[in-house]
C-alpha positions as CSV (number, residue, x, y, z in Angstrom):
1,X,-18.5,30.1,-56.1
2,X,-19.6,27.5,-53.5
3,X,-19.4,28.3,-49.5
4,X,-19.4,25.8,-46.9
5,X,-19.1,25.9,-43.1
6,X,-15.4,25.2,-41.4
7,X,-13.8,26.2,-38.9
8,X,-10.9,28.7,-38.5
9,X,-8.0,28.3,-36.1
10,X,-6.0,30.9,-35.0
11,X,-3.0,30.5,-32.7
12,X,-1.5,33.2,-31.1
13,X,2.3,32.4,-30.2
14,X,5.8,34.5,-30.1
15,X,8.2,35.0,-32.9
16,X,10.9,33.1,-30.1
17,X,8.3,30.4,-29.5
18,X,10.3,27.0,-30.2
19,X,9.9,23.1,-30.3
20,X,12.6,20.7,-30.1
21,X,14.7,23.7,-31.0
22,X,13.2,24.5,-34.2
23,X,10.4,27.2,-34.6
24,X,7.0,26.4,-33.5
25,X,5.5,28.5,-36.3
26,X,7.8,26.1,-38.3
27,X,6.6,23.4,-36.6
28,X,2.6,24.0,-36.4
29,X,2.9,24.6,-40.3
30,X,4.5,21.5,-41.0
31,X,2.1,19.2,-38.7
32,X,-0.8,21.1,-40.3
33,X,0.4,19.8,-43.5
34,X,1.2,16.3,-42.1
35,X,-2.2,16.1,-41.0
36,X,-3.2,17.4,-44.1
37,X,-5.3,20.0,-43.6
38,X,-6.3,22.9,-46.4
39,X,-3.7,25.2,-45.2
40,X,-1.8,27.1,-42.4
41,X,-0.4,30.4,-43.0
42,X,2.0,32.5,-40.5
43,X,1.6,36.3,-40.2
44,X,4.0,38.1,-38.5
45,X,2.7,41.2,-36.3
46,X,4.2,44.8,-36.3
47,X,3.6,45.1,-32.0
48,X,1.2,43.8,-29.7
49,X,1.3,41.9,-26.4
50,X,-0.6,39.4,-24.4
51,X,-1.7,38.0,-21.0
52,X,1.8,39.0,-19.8
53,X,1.0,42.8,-20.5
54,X,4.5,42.7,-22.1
55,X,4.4,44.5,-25.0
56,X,6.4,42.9,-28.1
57,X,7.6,44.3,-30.9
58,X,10.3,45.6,-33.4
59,X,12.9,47.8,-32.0
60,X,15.5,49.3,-34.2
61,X,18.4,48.9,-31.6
62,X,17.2,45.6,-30.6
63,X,19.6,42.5,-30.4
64,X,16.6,40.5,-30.0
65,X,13.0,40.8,-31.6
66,X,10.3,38.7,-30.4
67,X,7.8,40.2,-32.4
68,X,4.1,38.7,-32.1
69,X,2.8,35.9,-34.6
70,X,-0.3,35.0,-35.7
71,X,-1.0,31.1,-37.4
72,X,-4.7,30.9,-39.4
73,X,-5.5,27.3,-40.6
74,X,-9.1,26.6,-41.8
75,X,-10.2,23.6,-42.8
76,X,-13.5,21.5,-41.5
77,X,-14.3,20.6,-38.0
78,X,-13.0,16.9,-38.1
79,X,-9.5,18.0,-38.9
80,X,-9.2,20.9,-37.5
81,X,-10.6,19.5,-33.7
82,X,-8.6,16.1,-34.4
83,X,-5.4,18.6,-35.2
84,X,-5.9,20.2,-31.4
85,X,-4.7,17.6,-29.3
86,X,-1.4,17.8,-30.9
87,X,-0.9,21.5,-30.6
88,X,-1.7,21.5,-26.7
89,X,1.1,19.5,-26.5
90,X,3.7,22.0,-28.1
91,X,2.1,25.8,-27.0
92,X,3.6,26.0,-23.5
93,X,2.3,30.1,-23.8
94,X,0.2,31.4,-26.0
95,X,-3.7,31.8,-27.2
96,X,-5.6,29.5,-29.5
97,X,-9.2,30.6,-31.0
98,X,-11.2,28.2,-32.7
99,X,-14.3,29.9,-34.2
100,X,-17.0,28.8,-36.9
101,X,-16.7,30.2,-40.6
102,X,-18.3,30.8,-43.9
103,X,-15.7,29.6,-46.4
104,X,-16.3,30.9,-49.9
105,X,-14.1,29.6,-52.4
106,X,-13.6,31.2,-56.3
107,X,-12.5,28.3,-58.3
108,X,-12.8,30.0,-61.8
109,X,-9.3,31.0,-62.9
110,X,-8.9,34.4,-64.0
111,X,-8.2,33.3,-68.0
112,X,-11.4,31.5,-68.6
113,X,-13.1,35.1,-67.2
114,X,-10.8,37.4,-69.9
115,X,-8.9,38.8,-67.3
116,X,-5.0,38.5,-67.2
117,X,-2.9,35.5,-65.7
118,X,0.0,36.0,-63.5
């Protein structure tokens, strides 16, 4: 195991969020990898709401569902701070934290250990 220092992004956006027409989770993920940084990944929240005190979430008899999103990219602080110039210029409205980490990584697979493999 080795752990370094990074820094973790989180960006705070709605499931209706676009860019160009496209989705801007779609689209942060796919500059992330452009810029190639470690990773991005998208989760999807259940309910929760924002600065507009609007609450968001699923709704059975919903035609539309803007549920609340939630993008984590970690990587070290040259790429991520060179990455943020480019996301201020898609989030019209949303949240973005940027906050120091420990990143500890297990790089011994799970076969050399005895253990099954998927």
């Amino acid at each position: 195991m080795r752990s370094e220092k990074a820094l973790q992004l989180t960006i705070f956006i709605e499931e209706s969020s676009t860019w160009n027409h496209r989705p801007l989770s779609a689209e942060i993920v796919h500059r992330a990898h452009e810029a190639g940084l470690a990773g991005a990944t998208v989760f999807r929240g259940v309910e929760g709401f924002g600065a507009s005190s609007v609450i968001h979430g699923f709704r059975l008899l919903s035609i539309k569902q803007d549920l609340p999103l939630a993008i984590v990219i970690v990587d070290d602080e040259e790429r991520v701070r060179r990455f943020l110039p480019g996301l201020r210029q898609m989030i019209d409205e949303g949240l973005v934290i940027v906050e120091d980490v420990d990143v500890m990584q297990w790089t011994q697979s799970r076969q050399a250990q005895g253990g099954a493999t998927a």
